[in-house]
TIGU-146190 format. One record per residue: residue in one letter; x, y, z of N, C-alpha, C in turn. Coordinates in steps of 0.1 Angstrom, whole numbers, padded with zeros to 4 digits, always signed. Layout:
residues N
AXYZXYZXYZ;...
This chain:
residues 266
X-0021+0002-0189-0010+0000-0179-0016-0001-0165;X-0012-0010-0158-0012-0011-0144-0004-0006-0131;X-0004-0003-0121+0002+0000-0112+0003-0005-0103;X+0010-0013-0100+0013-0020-0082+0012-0017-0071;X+0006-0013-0065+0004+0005-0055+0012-0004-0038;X+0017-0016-0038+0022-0019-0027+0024-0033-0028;X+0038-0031-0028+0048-0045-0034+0060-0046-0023;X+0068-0058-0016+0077-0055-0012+0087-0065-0022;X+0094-0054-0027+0104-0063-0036+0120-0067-0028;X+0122-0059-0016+0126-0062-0007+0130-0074-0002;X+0120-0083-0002+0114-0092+0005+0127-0105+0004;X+0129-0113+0010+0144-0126+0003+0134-0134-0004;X+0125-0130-0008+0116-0141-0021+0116-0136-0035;X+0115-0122-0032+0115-0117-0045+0130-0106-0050;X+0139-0107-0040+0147-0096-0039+0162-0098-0048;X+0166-0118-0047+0173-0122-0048+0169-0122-0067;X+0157-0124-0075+0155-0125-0087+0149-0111-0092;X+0158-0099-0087+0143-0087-0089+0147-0081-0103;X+0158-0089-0113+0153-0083-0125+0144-0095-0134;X+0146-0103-0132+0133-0114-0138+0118-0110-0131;X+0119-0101-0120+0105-0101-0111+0100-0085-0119;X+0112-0079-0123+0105-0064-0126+0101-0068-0145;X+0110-0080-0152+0108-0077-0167+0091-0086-0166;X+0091-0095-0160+0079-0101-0160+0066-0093-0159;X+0067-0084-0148+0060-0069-0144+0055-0063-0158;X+0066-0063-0162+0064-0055-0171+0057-0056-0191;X+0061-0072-0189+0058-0078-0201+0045-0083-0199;X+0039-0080-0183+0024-0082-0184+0018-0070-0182;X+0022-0057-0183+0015-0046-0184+0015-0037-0171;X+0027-0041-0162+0023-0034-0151+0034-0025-0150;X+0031-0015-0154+0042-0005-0158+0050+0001-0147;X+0045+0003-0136+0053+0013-0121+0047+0002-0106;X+0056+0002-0098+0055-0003-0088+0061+0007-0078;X+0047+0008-0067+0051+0013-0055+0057+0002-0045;X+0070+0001-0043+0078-0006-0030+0074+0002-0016;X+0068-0007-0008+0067-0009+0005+0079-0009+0019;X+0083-0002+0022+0092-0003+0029+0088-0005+0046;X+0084-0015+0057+0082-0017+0071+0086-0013+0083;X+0098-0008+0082+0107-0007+0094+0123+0005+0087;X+0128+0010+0093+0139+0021+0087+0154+0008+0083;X+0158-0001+0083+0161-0007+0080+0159-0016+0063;X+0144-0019+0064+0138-0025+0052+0138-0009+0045;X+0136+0001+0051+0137+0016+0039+0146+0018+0030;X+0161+0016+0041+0175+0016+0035+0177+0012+0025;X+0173-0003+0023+0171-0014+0014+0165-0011+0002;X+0150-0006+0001+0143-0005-0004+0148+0009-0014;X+0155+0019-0006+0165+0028-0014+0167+0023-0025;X+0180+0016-0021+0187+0012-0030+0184+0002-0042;X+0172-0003-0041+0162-0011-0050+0157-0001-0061;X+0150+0012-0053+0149+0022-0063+0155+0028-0070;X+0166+0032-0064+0177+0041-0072+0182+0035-0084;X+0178+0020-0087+0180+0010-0098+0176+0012-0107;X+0161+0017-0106+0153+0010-0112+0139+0022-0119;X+0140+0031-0127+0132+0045-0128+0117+0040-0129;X+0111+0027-0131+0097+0025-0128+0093+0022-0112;X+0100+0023-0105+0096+0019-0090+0102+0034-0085;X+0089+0033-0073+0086+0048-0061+0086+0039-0051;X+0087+0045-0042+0085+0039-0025+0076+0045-0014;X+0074+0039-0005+0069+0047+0010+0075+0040+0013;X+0079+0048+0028+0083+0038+0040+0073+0043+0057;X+0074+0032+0063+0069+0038+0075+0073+0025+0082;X+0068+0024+0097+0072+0014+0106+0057+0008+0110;X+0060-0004+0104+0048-0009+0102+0041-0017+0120;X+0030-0018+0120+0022-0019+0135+0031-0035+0144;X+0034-0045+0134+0038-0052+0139+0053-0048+0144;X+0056-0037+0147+0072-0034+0146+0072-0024+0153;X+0059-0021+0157+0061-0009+0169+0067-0012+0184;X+0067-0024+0183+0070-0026+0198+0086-0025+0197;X+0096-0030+0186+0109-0023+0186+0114-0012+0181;X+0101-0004+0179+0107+0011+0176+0105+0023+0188;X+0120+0032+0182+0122+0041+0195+0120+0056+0186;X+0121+0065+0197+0127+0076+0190+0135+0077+0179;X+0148+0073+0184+0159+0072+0169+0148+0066+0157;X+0146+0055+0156+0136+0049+0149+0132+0058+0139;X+0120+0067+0148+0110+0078+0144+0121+0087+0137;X+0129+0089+0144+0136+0103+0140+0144+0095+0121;X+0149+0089+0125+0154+0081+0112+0143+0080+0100;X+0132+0079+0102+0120+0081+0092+0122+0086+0086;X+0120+0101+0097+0112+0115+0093+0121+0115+0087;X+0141+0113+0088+0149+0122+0080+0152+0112+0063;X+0148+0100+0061+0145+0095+0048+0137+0104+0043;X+0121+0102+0046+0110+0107+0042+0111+0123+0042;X+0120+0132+0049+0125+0144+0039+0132+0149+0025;X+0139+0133+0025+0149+0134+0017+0162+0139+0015;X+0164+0137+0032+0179+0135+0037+0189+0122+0038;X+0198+0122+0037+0209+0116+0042+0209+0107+0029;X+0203+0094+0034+0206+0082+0018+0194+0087+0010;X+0188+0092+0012+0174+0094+0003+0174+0110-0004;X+0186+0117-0001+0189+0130-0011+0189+0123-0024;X+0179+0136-0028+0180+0135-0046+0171+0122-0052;X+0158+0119-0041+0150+0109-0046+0139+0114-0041;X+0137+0127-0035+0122+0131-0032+0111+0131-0042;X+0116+0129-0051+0105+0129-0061+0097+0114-0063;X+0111+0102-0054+0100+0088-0060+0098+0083-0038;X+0100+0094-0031+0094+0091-0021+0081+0096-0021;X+0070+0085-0022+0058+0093-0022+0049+0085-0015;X+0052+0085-0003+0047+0084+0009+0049+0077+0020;X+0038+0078+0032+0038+0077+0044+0037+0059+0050;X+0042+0050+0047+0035+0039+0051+0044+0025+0050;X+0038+0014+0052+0027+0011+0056+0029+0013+0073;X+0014+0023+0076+0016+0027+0092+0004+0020+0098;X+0001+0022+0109-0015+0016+0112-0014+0008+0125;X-0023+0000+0122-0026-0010+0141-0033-0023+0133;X-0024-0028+0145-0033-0046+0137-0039-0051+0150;X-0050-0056+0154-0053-0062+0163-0058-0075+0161;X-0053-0082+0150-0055-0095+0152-0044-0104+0155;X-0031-0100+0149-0019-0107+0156-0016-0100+0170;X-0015-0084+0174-0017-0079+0186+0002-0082+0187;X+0014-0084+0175+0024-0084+0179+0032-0075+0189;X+0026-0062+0190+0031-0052+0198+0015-0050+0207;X+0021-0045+0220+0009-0041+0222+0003-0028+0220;X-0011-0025+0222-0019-0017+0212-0018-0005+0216;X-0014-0004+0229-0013+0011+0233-0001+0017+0225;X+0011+0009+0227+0025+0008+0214+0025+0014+0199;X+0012+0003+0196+0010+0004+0182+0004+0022+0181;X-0006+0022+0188-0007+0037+0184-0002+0045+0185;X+0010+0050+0199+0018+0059+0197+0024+0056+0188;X+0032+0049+0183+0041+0049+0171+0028+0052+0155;X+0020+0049+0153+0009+0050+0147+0011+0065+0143;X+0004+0074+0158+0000+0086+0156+0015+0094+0157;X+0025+0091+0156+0039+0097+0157+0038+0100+0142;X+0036+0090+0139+0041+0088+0118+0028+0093+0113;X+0014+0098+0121+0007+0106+0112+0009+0121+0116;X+0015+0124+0127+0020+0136+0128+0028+0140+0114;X+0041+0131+0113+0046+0135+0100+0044+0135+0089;X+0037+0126+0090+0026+0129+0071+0017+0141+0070;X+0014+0146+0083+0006+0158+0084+0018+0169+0079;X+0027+0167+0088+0040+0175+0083+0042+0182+0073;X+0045+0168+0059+0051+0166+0054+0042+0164+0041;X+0028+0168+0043+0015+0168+0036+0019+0152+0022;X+0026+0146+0028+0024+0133+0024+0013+0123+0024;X+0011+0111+0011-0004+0103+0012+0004+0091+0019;X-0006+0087+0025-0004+0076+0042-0010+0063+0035;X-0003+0052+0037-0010+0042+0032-0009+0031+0045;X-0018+0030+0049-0028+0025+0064-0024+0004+0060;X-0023-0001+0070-0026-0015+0074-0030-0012+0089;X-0048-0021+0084-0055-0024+0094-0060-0033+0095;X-0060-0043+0103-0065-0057+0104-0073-0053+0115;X-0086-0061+0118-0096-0060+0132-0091-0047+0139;X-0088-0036+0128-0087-0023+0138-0094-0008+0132;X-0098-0013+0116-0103-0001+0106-0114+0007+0115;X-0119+0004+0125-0128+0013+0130-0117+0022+0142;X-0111+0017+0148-0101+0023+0151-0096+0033+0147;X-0085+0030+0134-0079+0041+0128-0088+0051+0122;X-0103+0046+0120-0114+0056+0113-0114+0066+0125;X-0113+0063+0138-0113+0074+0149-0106+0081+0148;X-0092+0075+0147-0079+0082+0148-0076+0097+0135;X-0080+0090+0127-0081+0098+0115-0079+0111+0116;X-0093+0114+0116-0099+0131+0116-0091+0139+0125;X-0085+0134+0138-0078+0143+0148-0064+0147+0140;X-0064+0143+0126-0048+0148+0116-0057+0156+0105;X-0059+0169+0105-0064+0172+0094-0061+0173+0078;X-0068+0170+0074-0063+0169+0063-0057+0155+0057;X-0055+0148+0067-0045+0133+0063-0054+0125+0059;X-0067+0121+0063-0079+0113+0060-0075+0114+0039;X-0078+0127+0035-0081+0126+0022-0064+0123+0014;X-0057+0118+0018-0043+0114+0014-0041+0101+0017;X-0051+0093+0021-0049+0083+0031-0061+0073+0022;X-0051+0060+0019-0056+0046+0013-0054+0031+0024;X-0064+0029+0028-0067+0015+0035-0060+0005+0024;X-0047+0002+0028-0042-0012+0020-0049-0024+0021;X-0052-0033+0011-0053-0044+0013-0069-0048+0023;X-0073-0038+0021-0089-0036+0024-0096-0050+0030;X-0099-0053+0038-0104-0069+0041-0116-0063+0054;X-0122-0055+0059-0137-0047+0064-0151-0051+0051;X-0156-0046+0057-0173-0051+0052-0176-0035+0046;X-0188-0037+0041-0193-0028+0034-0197-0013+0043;X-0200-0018+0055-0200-0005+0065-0192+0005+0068;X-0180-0006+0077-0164+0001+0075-0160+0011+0061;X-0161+0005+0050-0158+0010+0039-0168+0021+0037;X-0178+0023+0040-0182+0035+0035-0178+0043+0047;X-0175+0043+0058-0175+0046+0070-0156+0057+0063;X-0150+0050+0055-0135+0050+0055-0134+0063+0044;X-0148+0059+0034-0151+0065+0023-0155+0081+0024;X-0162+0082+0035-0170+0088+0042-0159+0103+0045;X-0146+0096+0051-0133+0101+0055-0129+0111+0047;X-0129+0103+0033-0122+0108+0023-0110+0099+0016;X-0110+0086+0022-0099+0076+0019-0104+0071+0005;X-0094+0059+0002-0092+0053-0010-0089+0040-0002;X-0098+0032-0011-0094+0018-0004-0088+0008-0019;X-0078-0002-0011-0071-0008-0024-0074-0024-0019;X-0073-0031-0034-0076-0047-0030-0063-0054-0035;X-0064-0067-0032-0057-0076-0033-0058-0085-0038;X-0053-0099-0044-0058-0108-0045-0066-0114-0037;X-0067-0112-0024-0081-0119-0014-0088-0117-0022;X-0093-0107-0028-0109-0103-0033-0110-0115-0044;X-0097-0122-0050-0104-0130-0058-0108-0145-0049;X-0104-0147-0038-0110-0157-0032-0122-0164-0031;X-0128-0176-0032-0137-0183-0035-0148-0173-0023;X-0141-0175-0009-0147-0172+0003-0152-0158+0010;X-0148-0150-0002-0141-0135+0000-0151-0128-0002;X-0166-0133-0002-0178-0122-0004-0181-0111+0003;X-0173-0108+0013-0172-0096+0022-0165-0083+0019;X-0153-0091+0009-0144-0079+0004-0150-0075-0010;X-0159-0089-0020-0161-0083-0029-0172-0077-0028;X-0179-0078-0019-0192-0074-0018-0188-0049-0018;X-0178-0052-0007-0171-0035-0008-0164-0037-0021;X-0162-0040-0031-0153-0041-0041-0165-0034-0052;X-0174-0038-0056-0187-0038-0061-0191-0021-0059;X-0195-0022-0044-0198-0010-0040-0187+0004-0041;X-0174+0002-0040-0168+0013-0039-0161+0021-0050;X-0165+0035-0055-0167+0039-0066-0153+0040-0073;X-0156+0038-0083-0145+0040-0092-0131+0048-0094;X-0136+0059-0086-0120+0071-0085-0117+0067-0071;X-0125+0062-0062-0115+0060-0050-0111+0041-0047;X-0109+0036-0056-0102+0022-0054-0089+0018-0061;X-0077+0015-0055-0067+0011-0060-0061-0004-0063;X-0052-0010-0069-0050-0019-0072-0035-0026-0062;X-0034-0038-0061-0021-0038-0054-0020-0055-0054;X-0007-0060-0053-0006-0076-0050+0000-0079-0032;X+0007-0066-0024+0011-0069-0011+0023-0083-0014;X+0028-0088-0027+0040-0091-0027+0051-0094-0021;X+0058-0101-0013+0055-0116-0020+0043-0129-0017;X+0032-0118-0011+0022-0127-0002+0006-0120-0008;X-0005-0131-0010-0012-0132-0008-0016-0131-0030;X-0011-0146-0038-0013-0147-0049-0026-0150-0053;X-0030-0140-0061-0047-0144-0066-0052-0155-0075;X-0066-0158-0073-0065-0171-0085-0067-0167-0097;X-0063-0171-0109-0058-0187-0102-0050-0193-0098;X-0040-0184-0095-0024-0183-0090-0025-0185-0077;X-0033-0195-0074-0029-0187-0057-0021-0201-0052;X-0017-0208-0060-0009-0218-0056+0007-0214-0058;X+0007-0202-0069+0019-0198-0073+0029-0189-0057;X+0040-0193-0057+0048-0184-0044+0061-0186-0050;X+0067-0173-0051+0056-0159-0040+0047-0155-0052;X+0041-0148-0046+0034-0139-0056+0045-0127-0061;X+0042-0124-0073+0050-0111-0078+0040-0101-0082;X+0046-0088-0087+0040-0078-0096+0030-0084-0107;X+0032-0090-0116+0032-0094-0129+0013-0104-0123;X+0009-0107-0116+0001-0117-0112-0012-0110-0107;X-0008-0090-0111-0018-0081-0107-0029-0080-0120;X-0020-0083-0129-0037-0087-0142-0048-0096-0133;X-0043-0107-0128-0053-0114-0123-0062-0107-0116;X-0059-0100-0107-0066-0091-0097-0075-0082-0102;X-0070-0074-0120-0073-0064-0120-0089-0073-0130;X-0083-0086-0137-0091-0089-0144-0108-0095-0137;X-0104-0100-0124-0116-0104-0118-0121-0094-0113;X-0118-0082-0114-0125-0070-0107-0130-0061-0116;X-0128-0059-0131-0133-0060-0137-0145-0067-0140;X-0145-0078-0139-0160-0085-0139-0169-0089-0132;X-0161-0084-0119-0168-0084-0105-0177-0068-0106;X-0174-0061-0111-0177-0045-0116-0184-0043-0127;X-0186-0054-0137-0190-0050-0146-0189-0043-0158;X-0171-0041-0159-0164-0028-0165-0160-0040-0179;X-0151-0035-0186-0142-0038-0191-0125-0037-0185;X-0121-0046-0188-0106-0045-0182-0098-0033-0186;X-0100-0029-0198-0091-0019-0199-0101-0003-0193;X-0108-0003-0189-0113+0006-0187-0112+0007-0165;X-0109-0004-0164-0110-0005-0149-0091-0002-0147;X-0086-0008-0158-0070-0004-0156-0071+0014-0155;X-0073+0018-0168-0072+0033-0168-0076+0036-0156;X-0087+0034-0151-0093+0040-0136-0087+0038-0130;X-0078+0032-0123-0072+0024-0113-0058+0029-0113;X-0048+0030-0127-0035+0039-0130-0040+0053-0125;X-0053+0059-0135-0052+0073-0130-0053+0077-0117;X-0061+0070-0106-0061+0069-0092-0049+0069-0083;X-0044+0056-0089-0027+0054-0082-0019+0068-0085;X-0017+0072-0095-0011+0085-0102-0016+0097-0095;X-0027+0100-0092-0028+0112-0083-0028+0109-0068;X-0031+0100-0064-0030+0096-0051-0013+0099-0045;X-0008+0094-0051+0008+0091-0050+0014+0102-0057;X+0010+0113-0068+0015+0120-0073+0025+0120-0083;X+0020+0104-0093+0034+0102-0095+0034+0113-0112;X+0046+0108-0116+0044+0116-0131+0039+0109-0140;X+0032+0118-0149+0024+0110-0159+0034+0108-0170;X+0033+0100-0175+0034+0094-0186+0031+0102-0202;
């Protein structure tokens, strides 16, 4: 079995077909999907996606390009999902976690002083709330590597999504106590940077993920949107990028997602 560790089924690409998008998931082996939620809005949504559906868990957080329209209320609206109040009573068990939070500095949509308060607000509460943080960082992983440590304890609950840094950064991230996860980039023709950390980064700390409905791996990468179901490809080239066997890089990769996230075993 496989695990989708960060999917937005949310999304109007994949939201509108999401029981064709979850049987497909499933008829290719991808047993549990973590839903991604951006903004307290997309959470709401993402709710009610779950409540559907007993193989899908969520996080939510307010993601960096969205800091610049988040307020207090905002923040405060989080924290009280991510307790498992109000619409989110009686689902604490498939909220399981903090995210996607972080800083982007290559689109720079909010500005960066922005991005971080709202950033370090939402690692206050995962500190809280001893929740696992699942990070987007674009031209900023040395950044949030700073940011880190001043949350104790959050570093080792905390997975770099969609990992696209060099071998330095990654050990730098590793170093922390993180988990880093890939994407289909890593199958990219051009992508020797990510597979190069792909290779290198050990076995209990790497996760699996497609970031859905964007960024389809090959051979699929002409396929859109991308779904769940398209994470064999991922898991299959990393496997041979690794040297493993597929079914042995799956088990590693489920068992990972499963403690990371806390989900129940099977």
């Amino acid at each position: 079995m496989l695990i989708d560790t960060h999917c937005h089924l949310t999304s109007p690409e994949l939201a509108p077909r999401l029981a064709s998008v979850l049987a497909a998931a499933r008829a290719a082996g991808v047993g549990r999907i973590i839903v991604v939620a951006v903004n307290t809005a997309d959470a709401r949504a993402a709710l009610n996606v779950v409540k559907a559906h007993a193989e899908l868990s969520f996080v939510a957080g307010i993601h960096p390009h969205e800091a610049g329209r988040c307020d207090d209320e905002d923040l405060a609206a989080l924290a009280e999902l991510l307790r498992g109040k109000g619409a989110a009573a009686g689902l604490q068990e498939r909220i399981v976690g903090v995210g996607e939070i972080g800083l982007d500095f290559h689109y720079d949509f909010a500005p960066r002083d922005r991005q971080e308060r709202v950033f370090r607000a939402q690692l206050t509460l995962a500190s809280e709330l001893a929740r696992p943080v699942v990070i987007h960082a674009r031209e900023s992983e040395s950044r949030v590597c700073d940011i880190l440590p001043e949350y104790p304890g959050v570093a080792e609950r905390t997975v770099f999504h969609c990992f696209s840094a060099d071998v330095a950064v990654a050990r730098r991230a590793l170093d922390l106590g993180c988990l880093l996860s890939f994407t289909g980039v890593v199958t990219f023709r051009k992508a020797e940077t990510i597979q190069a950390v792909a290779r290198f980064v050990p076995a209990d700390r790497m996760m699996l993920e497609t970031d859905a409905p964007y960024l389809s791996p090959e051979p699929m990468r002409k396929v859109r949107p991308n779904e769940p179901a398209l994470l064999v490809h991922t898991a299959r080239f990393l496997a041979d990028l690794r040297g493993v066997a597929l079914d042995a890089l799956a088990a590693a990769t489920t068992a990972n997602a499963v403690r990371f996230f806390r989900l129940p075993e099977d």
